[in-house]
N, C-alpha and C positions, 0 to 999 in steps of 0.2 A: 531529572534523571540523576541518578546514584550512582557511584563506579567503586567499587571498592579502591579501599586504599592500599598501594602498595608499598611493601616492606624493604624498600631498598635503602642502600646509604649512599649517603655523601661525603666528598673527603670534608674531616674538619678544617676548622681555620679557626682561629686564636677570637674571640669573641669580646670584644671593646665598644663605647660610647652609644648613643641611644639610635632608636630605627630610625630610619627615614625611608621616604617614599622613592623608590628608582624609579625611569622610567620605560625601563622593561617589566615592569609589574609586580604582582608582592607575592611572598612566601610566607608562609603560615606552619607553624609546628606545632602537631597535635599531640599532645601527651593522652594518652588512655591505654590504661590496663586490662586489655584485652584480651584473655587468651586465646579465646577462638578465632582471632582474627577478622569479623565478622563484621567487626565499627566502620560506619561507610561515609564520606562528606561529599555532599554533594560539588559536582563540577563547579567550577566557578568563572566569574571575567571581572575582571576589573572597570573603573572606567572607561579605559583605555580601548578596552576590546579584549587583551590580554591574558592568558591564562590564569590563575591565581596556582602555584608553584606550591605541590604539599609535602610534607616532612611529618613522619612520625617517629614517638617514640613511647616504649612502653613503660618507662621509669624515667625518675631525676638523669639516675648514670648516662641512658642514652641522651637522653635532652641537653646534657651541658657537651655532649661530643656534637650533637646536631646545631648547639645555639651559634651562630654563627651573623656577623653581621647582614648578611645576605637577607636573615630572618626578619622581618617588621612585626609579625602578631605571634601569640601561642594561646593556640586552646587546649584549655584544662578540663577534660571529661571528670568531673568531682563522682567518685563513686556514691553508692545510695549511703544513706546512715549508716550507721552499725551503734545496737543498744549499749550503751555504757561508756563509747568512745569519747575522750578525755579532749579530745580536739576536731569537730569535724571538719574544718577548714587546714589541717595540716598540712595536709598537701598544696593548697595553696598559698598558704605562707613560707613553704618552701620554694614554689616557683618564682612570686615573686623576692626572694633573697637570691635566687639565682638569677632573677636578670630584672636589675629594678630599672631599668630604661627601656622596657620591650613592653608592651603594648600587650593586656592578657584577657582575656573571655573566658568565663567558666561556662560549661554543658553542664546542665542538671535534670531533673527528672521533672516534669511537673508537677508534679504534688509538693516538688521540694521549694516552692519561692520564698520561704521564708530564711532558706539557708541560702539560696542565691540572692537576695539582698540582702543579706550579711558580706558573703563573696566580695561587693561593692564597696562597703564600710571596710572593708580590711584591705583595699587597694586594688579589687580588678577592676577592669575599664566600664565592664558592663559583663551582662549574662543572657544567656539564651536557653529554650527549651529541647531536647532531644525532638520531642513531637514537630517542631515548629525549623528541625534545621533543613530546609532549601535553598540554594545555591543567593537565589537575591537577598533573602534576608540577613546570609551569614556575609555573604560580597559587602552590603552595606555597613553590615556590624563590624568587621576586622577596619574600613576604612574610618569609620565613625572613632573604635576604637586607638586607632596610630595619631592620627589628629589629636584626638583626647590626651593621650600619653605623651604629645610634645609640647602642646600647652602646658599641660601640668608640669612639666618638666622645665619649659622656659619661665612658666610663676614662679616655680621654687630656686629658681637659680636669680630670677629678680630678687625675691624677697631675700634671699641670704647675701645679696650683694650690696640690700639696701639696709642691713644687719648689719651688716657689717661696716658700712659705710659710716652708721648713725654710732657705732660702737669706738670706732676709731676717733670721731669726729670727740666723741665725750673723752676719752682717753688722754687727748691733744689738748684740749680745753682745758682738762685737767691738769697739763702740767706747763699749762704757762704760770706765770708768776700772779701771786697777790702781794703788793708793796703792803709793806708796815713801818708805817709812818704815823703812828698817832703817837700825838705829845710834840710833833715837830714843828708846827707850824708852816711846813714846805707844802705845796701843791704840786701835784704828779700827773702827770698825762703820758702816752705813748701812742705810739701806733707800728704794728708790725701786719708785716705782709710776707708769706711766704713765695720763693720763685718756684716753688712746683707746683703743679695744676693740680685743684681740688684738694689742697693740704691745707692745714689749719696750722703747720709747725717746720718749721725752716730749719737751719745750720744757726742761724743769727738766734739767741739769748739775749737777758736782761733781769734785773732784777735791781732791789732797793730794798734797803731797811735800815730801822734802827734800834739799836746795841742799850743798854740801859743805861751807858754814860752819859746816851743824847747826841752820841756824832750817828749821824745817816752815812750810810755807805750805798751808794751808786753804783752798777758794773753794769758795763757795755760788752758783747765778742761775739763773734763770729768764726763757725768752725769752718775749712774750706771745704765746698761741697755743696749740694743740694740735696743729696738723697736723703732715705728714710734711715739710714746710719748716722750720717752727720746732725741729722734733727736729736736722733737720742745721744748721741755724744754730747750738743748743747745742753739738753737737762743734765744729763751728769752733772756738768762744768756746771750749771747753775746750779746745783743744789750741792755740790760741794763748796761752794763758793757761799753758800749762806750758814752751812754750816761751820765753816772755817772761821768765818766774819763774827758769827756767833762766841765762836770761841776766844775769837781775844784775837785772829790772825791780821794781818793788814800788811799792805807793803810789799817788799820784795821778799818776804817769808809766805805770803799767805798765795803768791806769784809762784814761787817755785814749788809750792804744795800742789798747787792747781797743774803744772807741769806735768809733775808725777803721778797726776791720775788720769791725764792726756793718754802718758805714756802708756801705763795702764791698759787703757780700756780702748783707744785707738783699735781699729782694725787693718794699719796699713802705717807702715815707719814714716810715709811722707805727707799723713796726715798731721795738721797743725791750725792754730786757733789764735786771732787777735784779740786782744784784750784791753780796755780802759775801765780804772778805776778809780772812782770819787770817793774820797772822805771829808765829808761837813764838817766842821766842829759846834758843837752845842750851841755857839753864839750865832753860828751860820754866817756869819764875817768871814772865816776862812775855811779853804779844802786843801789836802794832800792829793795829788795827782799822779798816777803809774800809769806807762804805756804800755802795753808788748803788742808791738806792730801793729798799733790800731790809731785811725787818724783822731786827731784833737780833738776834746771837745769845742763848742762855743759858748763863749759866754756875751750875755746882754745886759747891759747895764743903762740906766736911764741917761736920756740925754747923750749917749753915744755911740756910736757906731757899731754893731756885733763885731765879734776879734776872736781869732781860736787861741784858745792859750797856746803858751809855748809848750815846743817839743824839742828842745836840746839833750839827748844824752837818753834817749827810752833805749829800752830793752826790744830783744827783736821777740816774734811772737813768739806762745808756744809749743814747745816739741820743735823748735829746729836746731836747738844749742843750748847741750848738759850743761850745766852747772851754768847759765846763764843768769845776770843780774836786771835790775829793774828798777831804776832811780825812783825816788818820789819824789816828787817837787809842790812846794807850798805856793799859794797862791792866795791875793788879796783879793774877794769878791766883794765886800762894803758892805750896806746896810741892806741895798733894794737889786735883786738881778734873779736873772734867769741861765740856765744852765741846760743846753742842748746835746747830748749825746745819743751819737747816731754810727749805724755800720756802712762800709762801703758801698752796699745797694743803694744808696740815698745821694753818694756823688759818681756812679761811676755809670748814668744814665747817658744815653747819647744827648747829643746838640743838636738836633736836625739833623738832614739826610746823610751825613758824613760820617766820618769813625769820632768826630770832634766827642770827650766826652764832658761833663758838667764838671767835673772837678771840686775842689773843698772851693776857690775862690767865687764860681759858678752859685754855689749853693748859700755862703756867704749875702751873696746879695741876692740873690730868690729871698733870703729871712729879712734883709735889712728893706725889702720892698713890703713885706708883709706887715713890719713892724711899723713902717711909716703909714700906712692904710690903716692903722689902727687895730690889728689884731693879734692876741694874747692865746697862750695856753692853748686849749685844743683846737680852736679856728685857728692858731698858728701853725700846728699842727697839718692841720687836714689842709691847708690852702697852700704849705709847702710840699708835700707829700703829689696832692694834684698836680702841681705843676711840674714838677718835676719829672712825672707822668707823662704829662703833655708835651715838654720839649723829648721826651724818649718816642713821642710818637705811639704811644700807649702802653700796655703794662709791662711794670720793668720786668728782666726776667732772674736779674740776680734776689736774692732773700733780701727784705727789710727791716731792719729796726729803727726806734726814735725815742727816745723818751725826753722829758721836759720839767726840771725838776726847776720851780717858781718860788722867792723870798721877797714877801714887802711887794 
């Protein structure tokens, strides 16, 4: 049975996000340029039992006052050819630009299947023939088609999320550090762990090189924070930090440069960043030491105990205090040692089920356990890092860094 379609309206409403299925039934808006009025769509029912709800219109203009959430499908009555026509699907790449989340059918003529599967290749869901439209085949086809249109739509929202995932992932990769360290003789290890879920790049920084006179410079910090602000405020800090290092900076000069580009590029006055930095000397017998509010390193030396150097007189970190200073202090490392610097994610893990947390002394002897078991460099590495894991009860949640720079 056939009922003509009537020409009424409905109030609009603001038309956003893609169709979905109610479960009072579905609405269908028919676009066809009819002037006689004449174009008729058969009754219809849902699964449900439910009416199928119809809407027309006879142009774009009325179509985008009718497009309305309420809508799930729109059929496109594609009119016949016209010789010479520069687009015959025009119209339907205009419907779909006006609602790429709606679910769309073209009506064609039969003789015309070569241009209804075209219709297909340029984005409708499917196509049907004028001769062929009664009520079950077109019921089937609008539900065939809204399924088709959420799939395709949930694929692409996968796929641009798994884009963007694999985009970021290379982005992050990319701007962790490559140490340059040939010609030194030093062995370098690290391990870093971001605290936010599915991140490759933390707040915590690191980096190492060496300058052409032959000292290695080492830097340690930690921006406070975890977001994806504080992660890019570390690269700044690292790459301005090599490139300073480059230039000849060190010390409480190269300290208060790094400040000033905190201050800078910071997004908030009470952001702030700790800092430890190592300078080698050529002979690797001794290093220059600055603090700004970042804990100690450790140092290992054969046949003794692990020991954090001294922190008498550091500088607090920075951006909390203009015109702040930042002592260097020299130190005797010998002929044969190892050299641990690390950021507070590494002792500030819990102790079992209390607030007790690991502490520098805590973490101290986790190394000096490891060292005695006979393990060096990245097995020292990785089997403190675990552990310290394991006393938090599983993964830490603050950022990680580690690095391991080895002599003799």
């Amino acid at each position: 049975m056939s009922v003509p379609v009537p020409r009424q309206r409905e109030a609009p409403a603001p038309h956003a996000g893609p169709a979905t299925l109610p479960d009072n039934g579905l609405t269908l808006l028919v676009i066809e340029d009819d002037p006689s009025g004449a174009f008729n769509v058969p009754e219809m029912l849902d699964t449900e039992g439910n009416r199928v709800r119809i809407r027309t219109a006879r142009n774009l203009t009325e179509a985008s006052r009718l497009l309305t959430d309420g809508v799930q499908c729109i059929l496109l009555a594609l009119p016949g050819p016209v010789d010479g026509e520069a687009d015959p699907l025009a119209a339907l790449r205009a419907v779909l630009k006006l609602a790429p989340s709606h679910a769309v059918l073209v009506l064609t003529a039969e003789d015309d299947a070569e241009r209804a599967a075209e219709a297909v290749r340029v984005g409708a869901q499917d196509f049907l023939f004028r001769g062929e439209l009664d009520g079950r085949i077109l019921s089937r086809a609008i539900r065939y088609a809204v399924e088709r249109k959420r799939s395709d739509l949930a694929q692409r929202q996968l796929t641009e999320s798994r884009l963007r995932a694999q985009e970021n992932a290379r982005l992050e990769r990319g701007l962790l550090p490559t140490p340059l360290l040939d010609g030194s003789g030093l062995r370098f290890a690290a391990r870093y762990r971001p605290g936010r879920s599915r991140a490759l790049l933390g707040g915590d920084f690191y980096d190492t090189v060496r300058t052409p006179d032959g000292t290695v410079h080492a830097m340690i910090g930690d921006v406070c924070g975890h977001g994806p602000d504080e992660a890019a405020l570390g690269v700044e800090l690292r790459i301005a930090w090599r490139a300073l290092t480059f230039a000849g900076l060190c010390g409480d000069q190269l300290l208060g440069t790094l400040q000033q580009v905190l201050e800078n590029e910071r997004a908030d006055d009470e952001i702030f960043a700790t800092l430890c930095t190592v300078d080698i000397a050529p002979d690797g017998r001794r290093a220059g030491v600055c603090l700004a509010g970042h804990p100690s390193p450790l140092a290992i030396r054969p046949s003794m105990a692990p020991r954090l150097l001294p922190t008498e007189e550091n500088g607090p970190a920075l951006g909390l205090l203009p015109h702040a200073r930042w002592p260097r202090h020299e130190v005797e490392l010998g002929g044969a040692w190892s050299l641990m610097m690390y950021t507070d994610g590494l002792i500030e893990g819990r102790v079992g089920p209390g607030v007790q947390r690991l502490g520098q002394e805590g973490m101290v002897e986790i190394v000096a356990r490891q060292l005695a078991e006979g393990r060096r460099g990245e097995e020292l590495l990785d089997a403190t890092v675990t552990e310290v894991r394991s006393l938090n009860g599983g993964e830490l949640t603050d950022d990680l860094a580690v690095l391991l720079l080895d002599r003799g």
